[in-house]
Z-matrix of the N, CA and C atoms (Angstrom, degrees):
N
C 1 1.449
C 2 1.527 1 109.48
N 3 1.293 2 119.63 1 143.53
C 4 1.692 3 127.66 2 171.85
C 5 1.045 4 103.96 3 -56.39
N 6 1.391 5 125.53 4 147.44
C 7 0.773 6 118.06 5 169.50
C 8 1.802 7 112.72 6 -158.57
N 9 1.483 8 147.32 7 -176.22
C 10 1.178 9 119.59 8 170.25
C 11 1.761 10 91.01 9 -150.32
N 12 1.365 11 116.01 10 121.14
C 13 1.588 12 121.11 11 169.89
C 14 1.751 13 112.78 12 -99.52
N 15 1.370 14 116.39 13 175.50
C 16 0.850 15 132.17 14 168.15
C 17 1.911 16 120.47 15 -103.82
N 18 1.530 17 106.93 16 128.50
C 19 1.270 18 93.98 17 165.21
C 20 1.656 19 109.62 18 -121.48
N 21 1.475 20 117.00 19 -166.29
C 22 1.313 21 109.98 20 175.18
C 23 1.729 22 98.12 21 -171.28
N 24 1.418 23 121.67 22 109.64
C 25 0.993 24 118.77 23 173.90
C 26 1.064 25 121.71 24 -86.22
N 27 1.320 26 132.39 25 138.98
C 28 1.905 27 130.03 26 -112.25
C 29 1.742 28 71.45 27 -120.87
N 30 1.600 29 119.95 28 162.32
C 31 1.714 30 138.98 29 150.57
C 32 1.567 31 116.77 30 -28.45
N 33 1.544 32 118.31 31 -9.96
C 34 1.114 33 95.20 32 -169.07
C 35 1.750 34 91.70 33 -121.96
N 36 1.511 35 130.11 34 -4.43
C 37 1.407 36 161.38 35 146.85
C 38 1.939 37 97.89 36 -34.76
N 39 1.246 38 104.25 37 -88.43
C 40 1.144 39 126.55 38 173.39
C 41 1.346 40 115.72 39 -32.38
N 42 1.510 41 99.62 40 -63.07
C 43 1.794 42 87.95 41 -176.11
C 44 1.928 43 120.69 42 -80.60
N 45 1.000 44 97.79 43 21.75
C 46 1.652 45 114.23 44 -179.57
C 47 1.349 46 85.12 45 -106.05
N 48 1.031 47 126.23 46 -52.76
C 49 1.709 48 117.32 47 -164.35
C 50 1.433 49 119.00 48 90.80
N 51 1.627 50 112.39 49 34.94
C 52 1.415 51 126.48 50 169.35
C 53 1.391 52 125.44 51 -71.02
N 54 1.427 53 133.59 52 -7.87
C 55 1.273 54 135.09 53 -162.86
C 56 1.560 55 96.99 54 -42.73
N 57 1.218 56 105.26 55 -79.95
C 58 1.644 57 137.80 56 173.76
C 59 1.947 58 109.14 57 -9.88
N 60 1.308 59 85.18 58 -52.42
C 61 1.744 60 105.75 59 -166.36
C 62 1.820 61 109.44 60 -83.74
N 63 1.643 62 103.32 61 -35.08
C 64 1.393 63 115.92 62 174.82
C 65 1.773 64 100.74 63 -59.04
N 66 1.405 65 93.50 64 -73.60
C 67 1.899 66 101.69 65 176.93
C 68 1.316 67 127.55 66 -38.97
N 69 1.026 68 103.61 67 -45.52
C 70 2.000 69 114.10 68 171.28
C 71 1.622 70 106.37 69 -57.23
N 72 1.452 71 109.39 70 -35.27
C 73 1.561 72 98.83 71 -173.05
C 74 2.020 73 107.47 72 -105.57
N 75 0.658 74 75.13 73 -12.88
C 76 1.862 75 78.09 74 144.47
C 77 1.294 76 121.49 75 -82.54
N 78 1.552 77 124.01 76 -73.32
C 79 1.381 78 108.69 77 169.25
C 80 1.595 79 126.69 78 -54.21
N 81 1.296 80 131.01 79 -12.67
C 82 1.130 81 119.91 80 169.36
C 83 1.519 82 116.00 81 -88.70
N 84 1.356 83 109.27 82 0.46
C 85 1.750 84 121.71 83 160.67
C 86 1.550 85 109.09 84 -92.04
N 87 1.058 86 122.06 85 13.95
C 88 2.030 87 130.30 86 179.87
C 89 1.405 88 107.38 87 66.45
N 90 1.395 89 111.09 88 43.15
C 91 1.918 90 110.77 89 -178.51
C 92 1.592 91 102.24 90 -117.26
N 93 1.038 92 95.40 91 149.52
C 94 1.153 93 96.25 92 176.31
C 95 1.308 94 113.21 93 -107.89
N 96 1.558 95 135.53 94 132.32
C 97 2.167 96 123.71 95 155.55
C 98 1.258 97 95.54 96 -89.57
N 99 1.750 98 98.84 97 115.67
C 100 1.205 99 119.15 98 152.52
C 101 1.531 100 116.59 99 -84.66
N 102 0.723 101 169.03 100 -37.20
C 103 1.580 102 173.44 101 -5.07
C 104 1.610 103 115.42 102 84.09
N 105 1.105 104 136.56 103 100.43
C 106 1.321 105 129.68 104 155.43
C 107 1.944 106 114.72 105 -111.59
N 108 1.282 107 86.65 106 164.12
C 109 1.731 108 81.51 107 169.19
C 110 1.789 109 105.16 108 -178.75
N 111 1.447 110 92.79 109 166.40
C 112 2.056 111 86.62 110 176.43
C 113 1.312 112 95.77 111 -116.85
N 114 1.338 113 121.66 112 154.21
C 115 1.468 114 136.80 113 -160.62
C 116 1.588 115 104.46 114 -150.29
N 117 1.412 116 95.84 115 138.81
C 118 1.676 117 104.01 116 153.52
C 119 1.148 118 132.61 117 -108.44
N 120 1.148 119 130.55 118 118.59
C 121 1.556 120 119.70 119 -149.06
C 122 1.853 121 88.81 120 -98.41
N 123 1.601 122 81.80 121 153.07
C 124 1.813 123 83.83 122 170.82
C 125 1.507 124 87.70 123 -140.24
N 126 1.766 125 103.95 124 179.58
C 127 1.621 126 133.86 125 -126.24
C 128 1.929 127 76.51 126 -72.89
N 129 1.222 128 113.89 127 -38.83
C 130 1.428 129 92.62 128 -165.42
C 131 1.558 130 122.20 129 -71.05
N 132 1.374 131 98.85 130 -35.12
C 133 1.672 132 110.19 131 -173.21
C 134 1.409 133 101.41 132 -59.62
N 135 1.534 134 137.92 133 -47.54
C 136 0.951 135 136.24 134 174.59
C 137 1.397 136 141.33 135 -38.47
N 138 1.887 137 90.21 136 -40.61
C 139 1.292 138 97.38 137 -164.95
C 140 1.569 139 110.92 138 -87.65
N 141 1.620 140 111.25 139 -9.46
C 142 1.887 141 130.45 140 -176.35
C 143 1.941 142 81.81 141 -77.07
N 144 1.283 143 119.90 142 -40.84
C 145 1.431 144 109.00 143 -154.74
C 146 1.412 145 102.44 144 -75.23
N 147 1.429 146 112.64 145 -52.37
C 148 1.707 147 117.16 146 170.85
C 149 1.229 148 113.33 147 -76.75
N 150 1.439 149 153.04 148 7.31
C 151 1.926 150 157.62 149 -160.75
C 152 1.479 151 72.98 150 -65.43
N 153 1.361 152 163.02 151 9.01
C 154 1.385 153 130.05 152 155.59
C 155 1.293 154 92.22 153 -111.69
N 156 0.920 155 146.55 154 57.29
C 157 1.374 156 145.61 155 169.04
C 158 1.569 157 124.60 156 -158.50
N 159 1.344 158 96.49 157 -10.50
C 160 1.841 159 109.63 158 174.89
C 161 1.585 160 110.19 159 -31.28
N 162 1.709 161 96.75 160 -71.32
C 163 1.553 162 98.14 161 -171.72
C 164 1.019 163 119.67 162 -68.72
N 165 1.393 164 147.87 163 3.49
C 166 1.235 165 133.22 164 136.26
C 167 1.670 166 159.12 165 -21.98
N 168 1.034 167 118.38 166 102.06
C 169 1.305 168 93.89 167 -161.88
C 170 1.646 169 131.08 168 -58.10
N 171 1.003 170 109.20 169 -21.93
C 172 1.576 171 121.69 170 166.59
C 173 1.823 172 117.58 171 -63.34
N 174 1.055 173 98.61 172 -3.90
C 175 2.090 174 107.93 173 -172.77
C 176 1.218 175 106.34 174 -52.76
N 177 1.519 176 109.26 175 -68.78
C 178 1.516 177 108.09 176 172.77
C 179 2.153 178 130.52 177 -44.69
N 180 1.208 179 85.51 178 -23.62
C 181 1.775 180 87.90 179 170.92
C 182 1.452 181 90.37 180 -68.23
N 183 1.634 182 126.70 181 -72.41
C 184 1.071 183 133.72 182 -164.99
C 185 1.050 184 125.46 183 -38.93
N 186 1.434 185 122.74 184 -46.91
C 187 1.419 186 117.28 185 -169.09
C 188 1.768 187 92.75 186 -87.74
N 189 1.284 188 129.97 187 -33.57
C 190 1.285 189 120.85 188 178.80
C 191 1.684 190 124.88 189 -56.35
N 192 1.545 191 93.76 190 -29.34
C 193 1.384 192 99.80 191 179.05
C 194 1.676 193 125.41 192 -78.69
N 195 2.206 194 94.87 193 -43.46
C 196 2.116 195 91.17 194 143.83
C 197 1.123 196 148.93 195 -39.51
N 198 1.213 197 116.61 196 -20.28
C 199 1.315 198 139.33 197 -143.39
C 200 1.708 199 88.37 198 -115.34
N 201 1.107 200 127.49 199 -35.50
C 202 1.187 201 137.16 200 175.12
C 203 1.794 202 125.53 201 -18.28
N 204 1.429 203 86.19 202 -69.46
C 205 1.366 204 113.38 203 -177.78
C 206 0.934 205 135.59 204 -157.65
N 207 1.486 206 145.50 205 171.41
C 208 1.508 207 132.83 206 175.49
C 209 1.381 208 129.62 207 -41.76
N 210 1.558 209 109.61 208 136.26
C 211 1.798 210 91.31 209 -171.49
C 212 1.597 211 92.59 210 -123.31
N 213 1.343 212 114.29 211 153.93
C 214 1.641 213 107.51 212 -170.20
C 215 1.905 214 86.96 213 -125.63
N 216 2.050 215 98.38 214 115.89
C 217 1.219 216 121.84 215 165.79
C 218 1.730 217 115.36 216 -74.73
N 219 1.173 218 101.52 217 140.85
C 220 1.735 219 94.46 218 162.97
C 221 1.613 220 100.27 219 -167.37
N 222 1.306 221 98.41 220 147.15
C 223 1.302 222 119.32 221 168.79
C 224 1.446 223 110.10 222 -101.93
N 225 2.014 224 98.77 223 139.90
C 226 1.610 225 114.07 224 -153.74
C 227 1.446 226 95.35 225 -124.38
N 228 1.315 227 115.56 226 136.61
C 229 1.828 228 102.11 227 -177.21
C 230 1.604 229 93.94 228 -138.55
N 231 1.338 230 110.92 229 143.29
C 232 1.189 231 110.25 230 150.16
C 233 2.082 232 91.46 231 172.25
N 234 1.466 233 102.42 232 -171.99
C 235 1.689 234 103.31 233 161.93
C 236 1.240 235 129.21 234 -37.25
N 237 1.289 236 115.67 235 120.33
C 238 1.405 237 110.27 236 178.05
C 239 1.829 238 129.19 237 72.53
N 240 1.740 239 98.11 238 -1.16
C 241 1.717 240 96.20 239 -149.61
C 242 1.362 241 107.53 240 -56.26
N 243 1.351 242 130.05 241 -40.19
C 244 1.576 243 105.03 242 171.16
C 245 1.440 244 125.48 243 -17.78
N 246 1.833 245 95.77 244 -81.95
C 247 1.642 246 104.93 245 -179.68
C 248 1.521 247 109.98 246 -31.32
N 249 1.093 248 106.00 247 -69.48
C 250 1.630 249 117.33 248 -175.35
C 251 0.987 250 135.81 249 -70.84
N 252 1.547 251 115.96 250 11.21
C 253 1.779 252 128.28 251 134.18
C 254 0.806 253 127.25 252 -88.39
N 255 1.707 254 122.45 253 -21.52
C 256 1.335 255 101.63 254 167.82
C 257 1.540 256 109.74 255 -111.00
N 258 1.392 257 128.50 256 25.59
C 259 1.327 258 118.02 257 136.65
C 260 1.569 259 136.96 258 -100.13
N 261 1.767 260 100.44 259 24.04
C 262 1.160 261 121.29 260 -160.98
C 263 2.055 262 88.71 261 -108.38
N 264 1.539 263 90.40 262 -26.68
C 265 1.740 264 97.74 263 -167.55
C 266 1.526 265 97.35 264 -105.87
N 267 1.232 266 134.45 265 -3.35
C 268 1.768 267 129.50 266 -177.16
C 269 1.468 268 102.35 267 59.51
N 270 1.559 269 92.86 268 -160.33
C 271 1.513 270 113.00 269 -173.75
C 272 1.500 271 130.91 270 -67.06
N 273 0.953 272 110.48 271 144.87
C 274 1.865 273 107.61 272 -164.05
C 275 1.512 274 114.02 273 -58.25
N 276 1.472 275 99.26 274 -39.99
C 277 1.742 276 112.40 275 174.55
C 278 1.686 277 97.71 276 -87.33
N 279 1.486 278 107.10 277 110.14
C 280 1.828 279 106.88 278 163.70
C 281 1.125 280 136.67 279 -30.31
N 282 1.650 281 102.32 280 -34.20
C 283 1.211 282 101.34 281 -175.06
C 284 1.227 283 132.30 282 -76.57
N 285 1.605 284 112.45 283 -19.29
C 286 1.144 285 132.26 284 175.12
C 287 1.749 286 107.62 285 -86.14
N 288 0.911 287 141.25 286 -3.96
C 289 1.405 288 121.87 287 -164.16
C 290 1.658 289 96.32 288 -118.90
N 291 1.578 290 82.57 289 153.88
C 292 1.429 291 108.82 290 -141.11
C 293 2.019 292 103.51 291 -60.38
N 294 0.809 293 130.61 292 151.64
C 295 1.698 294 125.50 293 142.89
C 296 1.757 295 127.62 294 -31.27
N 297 1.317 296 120.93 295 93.90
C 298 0.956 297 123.44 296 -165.22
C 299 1.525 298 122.82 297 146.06
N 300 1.072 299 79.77 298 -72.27
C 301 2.172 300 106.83 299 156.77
C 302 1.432 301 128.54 300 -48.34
N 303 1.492 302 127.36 301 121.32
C 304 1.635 303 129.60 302 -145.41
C 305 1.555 304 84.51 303 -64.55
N 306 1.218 305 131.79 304 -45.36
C 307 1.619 306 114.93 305 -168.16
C 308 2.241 307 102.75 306 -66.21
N 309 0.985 308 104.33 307 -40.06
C 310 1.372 309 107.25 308 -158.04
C 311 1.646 310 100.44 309 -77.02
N 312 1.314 311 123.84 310 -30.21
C 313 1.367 312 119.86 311 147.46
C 314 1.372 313 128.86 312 -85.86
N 315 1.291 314 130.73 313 14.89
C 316 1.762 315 114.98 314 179.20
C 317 1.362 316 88.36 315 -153.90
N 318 1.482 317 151.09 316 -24.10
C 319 1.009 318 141.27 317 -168.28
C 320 1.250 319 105.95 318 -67.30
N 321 1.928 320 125.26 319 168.84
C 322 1.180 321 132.53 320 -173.89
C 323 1.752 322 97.38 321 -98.71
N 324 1.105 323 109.56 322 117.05
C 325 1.838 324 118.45 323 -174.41
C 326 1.686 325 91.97 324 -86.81
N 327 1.491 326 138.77 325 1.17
C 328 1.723 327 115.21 326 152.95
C 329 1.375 328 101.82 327 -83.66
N 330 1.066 329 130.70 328 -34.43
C 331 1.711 330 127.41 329 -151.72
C 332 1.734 331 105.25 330 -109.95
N 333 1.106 332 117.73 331 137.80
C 334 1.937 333 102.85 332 176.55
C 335 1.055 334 101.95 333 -128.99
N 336 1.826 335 125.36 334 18.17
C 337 1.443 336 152.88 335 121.66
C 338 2.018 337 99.46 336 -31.60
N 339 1.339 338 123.77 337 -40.86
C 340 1.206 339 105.35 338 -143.26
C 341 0.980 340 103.19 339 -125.73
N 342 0.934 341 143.16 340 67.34
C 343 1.995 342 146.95 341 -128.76
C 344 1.547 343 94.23 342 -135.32
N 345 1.138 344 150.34 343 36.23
C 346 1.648 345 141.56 344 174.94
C 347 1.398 346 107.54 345 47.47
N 348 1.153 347 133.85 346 -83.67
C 349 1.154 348 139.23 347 -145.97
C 350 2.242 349 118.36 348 -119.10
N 351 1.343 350 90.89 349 170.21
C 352 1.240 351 98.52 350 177.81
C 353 1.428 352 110.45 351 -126.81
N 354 1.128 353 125.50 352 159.98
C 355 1.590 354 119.95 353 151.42
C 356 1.761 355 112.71 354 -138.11
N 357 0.935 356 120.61 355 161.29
C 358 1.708 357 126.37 356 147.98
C 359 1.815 358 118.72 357 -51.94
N 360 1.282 359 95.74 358 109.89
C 361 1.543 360 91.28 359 174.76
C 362 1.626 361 109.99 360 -79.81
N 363 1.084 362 121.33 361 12.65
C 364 1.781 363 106.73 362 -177.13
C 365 1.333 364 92.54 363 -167.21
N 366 1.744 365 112.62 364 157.06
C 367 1.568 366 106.25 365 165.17
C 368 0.892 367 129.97 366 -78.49
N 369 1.934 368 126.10 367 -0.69
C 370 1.346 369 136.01 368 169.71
C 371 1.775 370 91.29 369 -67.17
N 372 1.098 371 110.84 370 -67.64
C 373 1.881 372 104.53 371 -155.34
C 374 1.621 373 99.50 372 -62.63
N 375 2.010 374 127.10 373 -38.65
C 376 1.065 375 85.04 374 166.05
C 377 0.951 376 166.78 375 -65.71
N 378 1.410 377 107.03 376 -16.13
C 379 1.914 378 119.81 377 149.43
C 380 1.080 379 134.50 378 -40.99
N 381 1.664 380 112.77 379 -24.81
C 382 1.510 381 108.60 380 -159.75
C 383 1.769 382 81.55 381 -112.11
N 384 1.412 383 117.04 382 -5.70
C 385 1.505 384 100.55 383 178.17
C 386 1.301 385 118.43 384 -93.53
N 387 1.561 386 110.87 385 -28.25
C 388 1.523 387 142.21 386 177.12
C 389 2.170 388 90.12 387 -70.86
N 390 0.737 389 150.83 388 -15.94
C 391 1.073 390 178.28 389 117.18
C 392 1.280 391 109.72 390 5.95
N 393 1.525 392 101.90 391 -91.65
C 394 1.644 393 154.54 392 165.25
C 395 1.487 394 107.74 393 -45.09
N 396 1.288 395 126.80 394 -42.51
C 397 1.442 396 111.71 395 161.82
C 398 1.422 397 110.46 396 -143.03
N 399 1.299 398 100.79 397 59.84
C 400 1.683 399 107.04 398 160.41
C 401 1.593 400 99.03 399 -149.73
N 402 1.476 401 119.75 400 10.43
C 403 1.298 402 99.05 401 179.81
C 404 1.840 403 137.46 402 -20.57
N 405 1.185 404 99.57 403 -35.04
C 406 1.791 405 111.24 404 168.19
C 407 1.508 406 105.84 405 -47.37
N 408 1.339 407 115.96 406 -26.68
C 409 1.552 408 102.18 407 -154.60
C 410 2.286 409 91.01 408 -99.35
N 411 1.117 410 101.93 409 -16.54
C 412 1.215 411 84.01 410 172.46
C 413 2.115 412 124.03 411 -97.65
N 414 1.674 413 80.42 412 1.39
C 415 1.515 414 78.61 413 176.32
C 416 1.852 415 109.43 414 -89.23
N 417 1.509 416 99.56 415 -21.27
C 418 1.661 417 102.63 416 -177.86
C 419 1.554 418 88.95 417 -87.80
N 420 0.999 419 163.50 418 -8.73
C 421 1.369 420 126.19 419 148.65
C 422 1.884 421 120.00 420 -83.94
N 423 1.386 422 107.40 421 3.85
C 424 1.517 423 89.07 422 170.50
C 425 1.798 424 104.56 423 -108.39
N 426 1.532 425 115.34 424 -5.26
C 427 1.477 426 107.24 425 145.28
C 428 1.744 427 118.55 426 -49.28
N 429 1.440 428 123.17 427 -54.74
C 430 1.027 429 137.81 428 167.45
C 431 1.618 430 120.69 429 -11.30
N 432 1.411 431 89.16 430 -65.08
C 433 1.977 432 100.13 431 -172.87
C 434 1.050 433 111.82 432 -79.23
C-alpha cells in the first residue's frame, strides 16, 4: 500500500554526514524522499515530538542531545514505507540492531540516546509528525482549495 512516513536524522546523523548514505538505502528499498530539509529544533518542538517520554528519567539527555545540532527531516513515500523505514533503521537501542541497519551500522552501541535516526512508527503518527515539521506543506494545500 502507498504510503508516505516521516524520518528525521537525529544531531548525531548529521554530524557523521549520513544524509547521502540514509537516502541511498531508502531508494534501494523502492522509497522515495520527497521532502528533505535541515532544521533546528528548539525546547518546544521537541518536547510535542517526545510528550510520551517527558516523565522519563532519561528526557533531559534527550532533549539536550536534540537540541544539539542540526537535524535533517524528510518525508519517505512509497509501499509499505513505514515498515520499511524502520526496518531499514533496526532497533531503537544501537546496540541491539542488527548489522546492516542505519542504527546497527552508524549508531553509538554505549549510548541508545544516540541511534542516528528516527522514523514514524504508524501512518497515524506519520501525519501528525509529517505535520509537526512540515507545517508549510499543510498551509500550501489549504491555499489550494
Amino acid at each position: 500500500m502507498e504510503e508516505r512516513t516521516y524520518a528525521m536524522l537525529k544531531p548525531d546523523g548529521v554530524r557523521k554526514q549520513l544524509l547521502d548514505e540514509v537516502i541511498k538505502r531508502f531508494e534501494n528499498a523502492d522509497l522515495k524522499v520527497s521532502h528533505v530539509k535541515e532544521m533546528v529544533l528548539d525546547e518546544e518542538i521537541v518536547k510535542q515530538h517526545y510528550a510520551h517520554l517527558l516523565d522519563k528519567p532519561f528526557y533531559p539527555t534527550l532533549e539536550s542531545f536534540m537540541l544539539s545540532g542540526p537535524v535533517i527531516a524528510m518525508i519517505v513515500e512509497g509501499d509499505n514505507a513505514v515498515s520499511k523505514v524502520r526496518e531499514l533503521m533496526g532497533a531503537t537501542d544501537s546496540k541491539e540492531a542488527l548489522p546492516g541497519t542505519i542504527r546497527g551500522d552508524y549508531g553509538d552501541k554505549t549510548c541508545c540516546t544516540y541511534n542516528i535516526i528516527h522514523g514514524s512508527d504508524s501512518v497515524h503518527n506519520a501525519e501528525v509528525e509529517i505535520h509537526r515539521f512540515y507545517p508549510e506543506l499543510t498551509k500550501e494545500k489549504q491555499k489550494i482549495r
